[in-house]
C-alpha positions as CSV (number, residue, x, y, z in Angstrom):
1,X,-23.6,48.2,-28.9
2,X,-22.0,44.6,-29.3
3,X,-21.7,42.7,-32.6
4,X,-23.8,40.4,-31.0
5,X,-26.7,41.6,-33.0
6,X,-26.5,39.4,-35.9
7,X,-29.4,38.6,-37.8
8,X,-30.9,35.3,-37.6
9,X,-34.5,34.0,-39.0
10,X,-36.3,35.5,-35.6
11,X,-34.8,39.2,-36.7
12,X,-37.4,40.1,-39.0
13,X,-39.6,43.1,-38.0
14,X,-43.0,42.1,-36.7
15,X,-46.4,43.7,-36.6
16,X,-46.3,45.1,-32.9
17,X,-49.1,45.2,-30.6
18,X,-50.5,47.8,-28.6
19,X,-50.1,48.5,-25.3
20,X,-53.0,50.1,-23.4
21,X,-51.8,50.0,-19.5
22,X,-49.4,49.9,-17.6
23,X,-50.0,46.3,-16.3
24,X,-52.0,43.3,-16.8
25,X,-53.8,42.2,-20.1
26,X,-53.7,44.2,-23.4
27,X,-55.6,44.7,-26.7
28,X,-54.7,44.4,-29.9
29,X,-54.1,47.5,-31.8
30,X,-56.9,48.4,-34.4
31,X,-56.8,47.8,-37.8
32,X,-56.6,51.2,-39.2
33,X,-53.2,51.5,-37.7
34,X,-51.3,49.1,-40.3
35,X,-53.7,51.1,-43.0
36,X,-51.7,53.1,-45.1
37,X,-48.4,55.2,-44.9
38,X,-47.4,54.8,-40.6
39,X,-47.7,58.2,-38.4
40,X,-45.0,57.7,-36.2
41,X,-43.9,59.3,-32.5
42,X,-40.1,58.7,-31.4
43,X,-40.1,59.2,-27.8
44,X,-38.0,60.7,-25.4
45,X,-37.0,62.5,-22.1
46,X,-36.8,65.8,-22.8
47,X,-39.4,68.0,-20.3
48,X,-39.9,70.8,-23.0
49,X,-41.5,68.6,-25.8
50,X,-42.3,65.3,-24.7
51,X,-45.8,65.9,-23.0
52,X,-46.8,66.7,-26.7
53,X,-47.3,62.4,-27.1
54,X,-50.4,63.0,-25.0
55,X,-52.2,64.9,-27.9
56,X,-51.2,62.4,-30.6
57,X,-54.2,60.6,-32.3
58,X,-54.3,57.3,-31.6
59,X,-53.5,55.9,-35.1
60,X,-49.8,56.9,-33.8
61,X,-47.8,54.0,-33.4
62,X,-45.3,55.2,-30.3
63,X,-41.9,54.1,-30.8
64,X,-39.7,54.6,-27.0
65,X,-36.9,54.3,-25.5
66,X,-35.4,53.2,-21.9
67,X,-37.4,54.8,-18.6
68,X,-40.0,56.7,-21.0
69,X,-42.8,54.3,-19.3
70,X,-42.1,56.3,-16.0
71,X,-44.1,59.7,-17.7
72,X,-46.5,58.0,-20.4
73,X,-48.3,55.7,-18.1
74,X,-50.1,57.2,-14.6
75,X,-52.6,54.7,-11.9
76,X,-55.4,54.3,-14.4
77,X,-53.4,53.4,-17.5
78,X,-51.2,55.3,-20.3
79,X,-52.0,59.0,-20.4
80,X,-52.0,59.5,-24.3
81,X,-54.4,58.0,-26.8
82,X,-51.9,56.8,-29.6
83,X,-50.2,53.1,-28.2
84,X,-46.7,52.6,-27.9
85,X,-46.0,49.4,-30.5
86,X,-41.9,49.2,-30.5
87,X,-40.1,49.9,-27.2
88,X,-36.2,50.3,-27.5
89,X,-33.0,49.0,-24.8
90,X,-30.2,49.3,-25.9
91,X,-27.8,48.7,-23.1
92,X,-26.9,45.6,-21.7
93,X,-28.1,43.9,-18.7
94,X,-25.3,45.1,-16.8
95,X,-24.6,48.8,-18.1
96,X,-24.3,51.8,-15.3
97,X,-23.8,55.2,-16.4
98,X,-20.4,56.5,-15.6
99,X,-19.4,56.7,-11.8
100,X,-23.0,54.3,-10.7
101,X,-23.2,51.0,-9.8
102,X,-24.8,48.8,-12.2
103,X,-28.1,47.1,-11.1
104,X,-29.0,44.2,-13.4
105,X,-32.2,46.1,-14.8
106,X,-29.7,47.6,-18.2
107,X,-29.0,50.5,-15.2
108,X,-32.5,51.6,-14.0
109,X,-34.4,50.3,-11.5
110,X,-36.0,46.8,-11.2
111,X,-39.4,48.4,-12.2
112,X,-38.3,48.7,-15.8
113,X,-37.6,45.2,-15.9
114,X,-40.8,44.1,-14.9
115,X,-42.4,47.1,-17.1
116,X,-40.3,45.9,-20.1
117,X,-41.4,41.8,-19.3
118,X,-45.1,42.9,-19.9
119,X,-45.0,45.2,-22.6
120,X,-46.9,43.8,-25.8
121,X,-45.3,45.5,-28.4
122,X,-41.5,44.6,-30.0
123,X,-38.9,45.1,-27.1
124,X,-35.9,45.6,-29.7
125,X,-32.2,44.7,-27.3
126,X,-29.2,43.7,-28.2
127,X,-30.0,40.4,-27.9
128,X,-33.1,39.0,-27.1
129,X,-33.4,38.4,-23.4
130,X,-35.4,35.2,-21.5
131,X,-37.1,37.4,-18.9
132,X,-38.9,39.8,-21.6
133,X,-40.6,37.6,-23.6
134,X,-41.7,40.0,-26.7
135,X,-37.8,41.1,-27.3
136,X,-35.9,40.4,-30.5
137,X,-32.3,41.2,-31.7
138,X,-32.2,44.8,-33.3
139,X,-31.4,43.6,-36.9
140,X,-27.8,45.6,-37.0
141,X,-26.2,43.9,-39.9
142,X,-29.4,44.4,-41.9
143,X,-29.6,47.9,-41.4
144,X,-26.0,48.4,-41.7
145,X,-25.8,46.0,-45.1
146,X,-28.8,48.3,-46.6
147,X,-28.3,51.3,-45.8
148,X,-24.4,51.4,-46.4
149,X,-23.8,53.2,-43.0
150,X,-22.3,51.9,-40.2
151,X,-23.2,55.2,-37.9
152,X,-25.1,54.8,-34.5
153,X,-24.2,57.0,-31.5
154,X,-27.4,57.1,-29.7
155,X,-30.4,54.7,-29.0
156,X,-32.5,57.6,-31.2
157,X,-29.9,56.7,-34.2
158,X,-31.1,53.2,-33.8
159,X,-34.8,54.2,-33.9
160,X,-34.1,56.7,-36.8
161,X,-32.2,53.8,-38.4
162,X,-35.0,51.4,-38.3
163,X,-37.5,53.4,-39.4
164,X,-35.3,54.1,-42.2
165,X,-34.9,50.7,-42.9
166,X,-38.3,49.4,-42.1
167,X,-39.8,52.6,-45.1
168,X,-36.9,51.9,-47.5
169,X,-36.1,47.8,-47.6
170,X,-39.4,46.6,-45.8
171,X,-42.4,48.5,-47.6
172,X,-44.0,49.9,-44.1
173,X,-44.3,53.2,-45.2
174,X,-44.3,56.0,-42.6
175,X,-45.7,58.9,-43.7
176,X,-45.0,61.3,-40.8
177,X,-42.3,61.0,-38.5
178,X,-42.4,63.0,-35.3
179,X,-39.8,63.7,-32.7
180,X,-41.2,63.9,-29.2
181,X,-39.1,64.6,-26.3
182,X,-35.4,64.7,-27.8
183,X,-33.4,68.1,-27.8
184,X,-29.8,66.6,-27.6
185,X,-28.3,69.9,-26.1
186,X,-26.7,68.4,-23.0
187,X,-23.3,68.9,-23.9
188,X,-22.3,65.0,-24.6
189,X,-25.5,64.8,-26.3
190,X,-24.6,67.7,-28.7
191,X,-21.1,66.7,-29.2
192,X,-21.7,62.6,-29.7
193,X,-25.4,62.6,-30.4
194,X,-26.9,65.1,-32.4
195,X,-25.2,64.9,-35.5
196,X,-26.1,61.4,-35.8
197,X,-29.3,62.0,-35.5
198,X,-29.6,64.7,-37.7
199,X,-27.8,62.3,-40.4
200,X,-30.6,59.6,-39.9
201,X,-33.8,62.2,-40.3
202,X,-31.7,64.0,-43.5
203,X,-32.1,60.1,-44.9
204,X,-36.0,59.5,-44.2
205,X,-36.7,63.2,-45.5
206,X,-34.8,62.3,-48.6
207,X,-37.3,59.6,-49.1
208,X,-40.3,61.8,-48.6
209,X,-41.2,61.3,-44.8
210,X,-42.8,64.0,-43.2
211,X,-40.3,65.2,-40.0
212,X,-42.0,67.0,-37.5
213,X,-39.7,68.8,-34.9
214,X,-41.3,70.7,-32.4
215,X,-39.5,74.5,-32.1
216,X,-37.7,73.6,-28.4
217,X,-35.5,70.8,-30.2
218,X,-31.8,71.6,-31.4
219,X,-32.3,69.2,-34.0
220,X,-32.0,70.6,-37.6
221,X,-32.4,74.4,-36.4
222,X,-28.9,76.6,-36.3
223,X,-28.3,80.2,-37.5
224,X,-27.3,80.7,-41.5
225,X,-23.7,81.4,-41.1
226,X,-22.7,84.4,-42.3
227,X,-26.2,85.1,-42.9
228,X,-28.1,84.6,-40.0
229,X,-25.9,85.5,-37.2
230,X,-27.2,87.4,-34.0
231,X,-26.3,88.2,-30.3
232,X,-28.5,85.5,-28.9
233,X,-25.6,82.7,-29.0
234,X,-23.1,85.5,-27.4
235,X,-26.1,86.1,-24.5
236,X,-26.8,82.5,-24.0
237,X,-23.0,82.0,-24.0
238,X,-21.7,84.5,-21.5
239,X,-25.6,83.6,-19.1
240,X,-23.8,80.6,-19.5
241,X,-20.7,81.4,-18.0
242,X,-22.1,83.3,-15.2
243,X,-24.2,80.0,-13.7
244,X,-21.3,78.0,-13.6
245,X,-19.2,80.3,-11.5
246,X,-22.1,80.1,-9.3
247,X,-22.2,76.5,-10.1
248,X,-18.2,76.2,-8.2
249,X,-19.0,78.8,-6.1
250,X,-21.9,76.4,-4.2
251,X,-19.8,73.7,-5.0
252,X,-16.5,74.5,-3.0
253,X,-18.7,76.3,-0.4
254,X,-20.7,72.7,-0.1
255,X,-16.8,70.9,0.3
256,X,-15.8,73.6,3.1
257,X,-18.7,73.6,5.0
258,X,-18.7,69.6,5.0
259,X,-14.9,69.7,6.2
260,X,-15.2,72.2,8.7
261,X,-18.1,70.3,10.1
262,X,-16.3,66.8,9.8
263,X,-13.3,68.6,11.7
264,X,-15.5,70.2,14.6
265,X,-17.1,66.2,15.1
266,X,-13.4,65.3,15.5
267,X,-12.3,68.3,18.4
268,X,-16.0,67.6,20.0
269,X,-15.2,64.4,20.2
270,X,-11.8,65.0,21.4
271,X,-12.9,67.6,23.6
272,X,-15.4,65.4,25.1
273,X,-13.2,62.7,25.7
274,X,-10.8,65.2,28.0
275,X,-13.5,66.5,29.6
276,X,-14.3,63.0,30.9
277,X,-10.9,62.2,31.7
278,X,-10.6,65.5,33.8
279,X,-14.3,66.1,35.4
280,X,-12.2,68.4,37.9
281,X,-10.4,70.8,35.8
282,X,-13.4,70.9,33.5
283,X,-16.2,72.2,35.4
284,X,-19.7,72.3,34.2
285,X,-19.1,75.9,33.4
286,X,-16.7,75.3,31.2
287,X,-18.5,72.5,29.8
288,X,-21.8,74.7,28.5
289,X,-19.0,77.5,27.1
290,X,-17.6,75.1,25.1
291,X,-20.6,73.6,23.8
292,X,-22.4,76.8,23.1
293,X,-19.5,77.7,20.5
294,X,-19.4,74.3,19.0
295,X,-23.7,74.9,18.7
296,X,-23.0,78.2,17.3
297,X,-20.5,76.7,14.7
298,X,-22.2,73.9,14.0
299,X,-25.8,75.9,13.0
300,X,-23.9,78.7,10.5
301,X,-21.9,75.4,8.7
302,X,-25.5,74.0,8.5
303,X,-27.1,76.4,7.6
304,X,-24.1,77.5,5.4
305,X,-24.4,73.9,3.5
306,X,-28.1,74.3,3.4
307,X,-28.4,77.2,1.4
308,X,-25.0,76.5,-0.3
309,X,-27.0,73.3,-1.9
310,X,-29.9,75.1,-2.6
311,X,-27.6,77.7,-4.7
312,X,-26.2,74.2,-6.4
313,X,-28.9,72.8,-7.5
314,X,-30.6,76.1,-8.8
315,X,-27.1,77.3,-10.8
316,X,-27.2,73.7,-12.5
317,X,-30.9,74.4,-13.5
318,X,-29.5,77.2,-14.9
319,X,-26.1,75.9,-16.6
320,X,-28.3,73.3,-18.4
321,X,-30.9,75.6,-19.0
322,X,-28.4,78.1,-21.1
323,X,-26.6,75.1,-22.8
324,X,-29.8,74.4,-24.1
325,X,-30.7,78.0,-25.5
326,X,-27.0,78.4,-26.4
327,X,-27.0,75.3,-29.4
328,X,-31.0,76.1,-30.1
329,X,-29.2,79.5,-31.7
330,X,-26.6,77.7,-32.8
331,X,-23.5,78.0,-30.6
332,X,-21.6,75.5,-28.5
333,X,-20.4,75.4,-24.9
334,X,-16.3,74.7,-25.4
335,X,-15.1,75.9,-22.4
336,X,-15.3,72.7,-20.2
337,X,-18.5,71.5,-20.5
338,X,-18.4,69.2,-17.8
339,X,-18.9,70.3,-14.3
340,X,-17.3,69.2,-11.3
341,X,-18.4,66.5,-9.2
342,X,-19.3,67.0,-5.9
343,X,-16.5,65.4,-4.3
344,X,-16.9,65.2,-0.2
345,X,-13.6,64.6,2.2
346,X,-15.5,64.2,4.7
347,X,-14.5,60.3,4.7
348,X,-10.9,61.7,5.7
349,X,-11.4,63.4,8.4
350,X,-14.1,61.6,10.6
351,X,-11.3,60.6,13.0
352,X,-7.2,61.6,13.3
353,X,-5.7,60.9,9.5
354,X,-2.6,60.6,7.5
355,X,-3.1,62.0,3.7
356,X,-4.2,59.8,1.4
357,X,-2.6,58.1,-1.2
358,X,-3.5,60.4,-4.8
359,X,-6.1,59.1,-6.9
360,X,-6.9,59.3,-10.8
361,X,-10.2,61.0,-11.1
């Protein structure tokens, strides 16, 4: 987040409008939704609780975030009654999550763009931006000047914030605040995010907003210490443990099968090459003897990498499946929560080589 989002005379909150498709013209919202104290739905990612914004009533106003669009709208229009009236971006026109290009569209694909362009409601950004025409500035200093915090670590901090600011400074009342589709129990979301959030909710319940949480979110849930403890952390823990060896088991099997097949493409080619060279010493006999070995090889490293990426992908399911159970009970993951990257040599050893240079990864 820049300091770029000053207020000026545009920054005031506005009454957003509805959207009801995915495309093409919308309606207004109806009137009973500015009528009374607000029911309001932040929106997120998260599989386990974020289908719940299809039951909402549609008084909800919808307040989202980033790529939520991809899930809440389908061919005939949005799949949920409520309307989404504030849509939140953060990030910067050229932002790329670590080790990804970035493509011009705040990091996702060009369909958020033109998703973001159409939407009727309040597009809050850093700054407002020419090719989304319902954007404004988020009112940082504002919220920052009134609420005495300077405390954001997540785009949910910045929704939280706002709402705060919009119940406390602004008179638009929300009665009921739900929290759709954000568990924060990745590992960088626990560490960096969640406590922020948490601090954010603990100010609008202090002014009498009703929280909802569904039971699947980490948010406010942890065991009583001294009080509540229990064996689920420890089982979740050492579950957890368990899929990430598996995790770097597929992983280096996944590097070894990719080198040993990069390494047979070089001898076949090699070997292929002499054969040429030599048609007399090496017959067609020879020929098919060699090839049926380097056809043998070649299937078991295949077949090796196939089921070695299978075995990846499922032990990751699992790794984030246990972090997640581990901090709903109230432990943490603090033995290197990061996995490895899949890092291929394969670019080394396509033809003959020399080692590479190190590198800082």
């Amino acid at each position: 987040m820049q300091e770029s989002m000053a207020r000026d005379e545009s920054d005031e909150p506005v009454d957003a409008t509805a959207l009801k498709s995915g495309s093409g013209p919308v309606d207004s919202p109806p009137e009973s939704r500015s009528a009374g104290p607000r029911d309001v739905c932040l929106l997120g990612y998260a599989e386990e609780t974020r289908d719940l914004v299809f039951g909402l009533p549609e008084t909800t106003e919808i307040w989202a975030i980033n790529m939520a669009h991809v899930f809440i709208f389908g061919p005939q229009g949005p799949k949920t009654r409520a309307a989404a009236t504030y849509w939140f971006q953060i990030h910067p026109r050229d932002w790329a999550a670590a080790g990804k290009a970035p493509t011009g569209f705040f990091g996702r694909p060009k369909e958020h763009l033109d998703f973001l362009a159409r939407f009727q409601g309040t597009v809050w950004m850093q700054a407002a931006d020419p090719d989304i025409p319902n954007s404004r500035r988020y009112p940082l200093e504002d919220v920052i000047a009134a609420s005495g915090r300077r405390y954001f670590t997540s785009t949910f901090a910045y929704q939280l914030a706002l709402a705060w600011y919009e119940h406390a400074v602004l008179g638009r009342s929300i009665g009921k605040l739900r929290v759709y589709g954000v568990n924060l129990t990745s590992m960088d979301e626990y560490i960096h995010q969640k406590s922020c959030v948490e601090y954010w909710l603990g100010r609008l319940e202090q002014l009498g907003v009703d929280i909802e949480i569904p039971g699947a979110s980490a948010l406010l849930q942890g065991r009583l210490y001294a009080i509540g403890e229990s064996d689920l952390s420890n089982h979740a823990f050492e579950r957890l443990q368990f899929w990430k060896s598996k995790y770097t088991e597929a992983w280096a099997n996944i590097n070894t099968s990719n080198s040993m097949k990069a390494e047979l493409k070089f001898w076949a080619a090699q070997l292929s090459a002499i054969a040429e060279a030599h048609p007399d010493e090496i017959n067609a006999e020879i020929r098919a003897r060699i090839q049926s070995v380097f056809d043998r090889r070649s299937a078991n490293l295949n077949a090796l990498q196939e089921r070695s990426g299978a075995e990846l992908n499922g032990a990751l399911g699992m790794v984030k499946d246990n972090q997640h159970w581990l901090a709903i009970t109230g432990g943490i993951d603090h033995r290197a929560p990061q996995l490895p990257d899949l890092r291929l040599p394969a670019e080394y050893l396509s033809g003959d080589w020399t080692v590479p240079e190190p590198k800082a990864i």
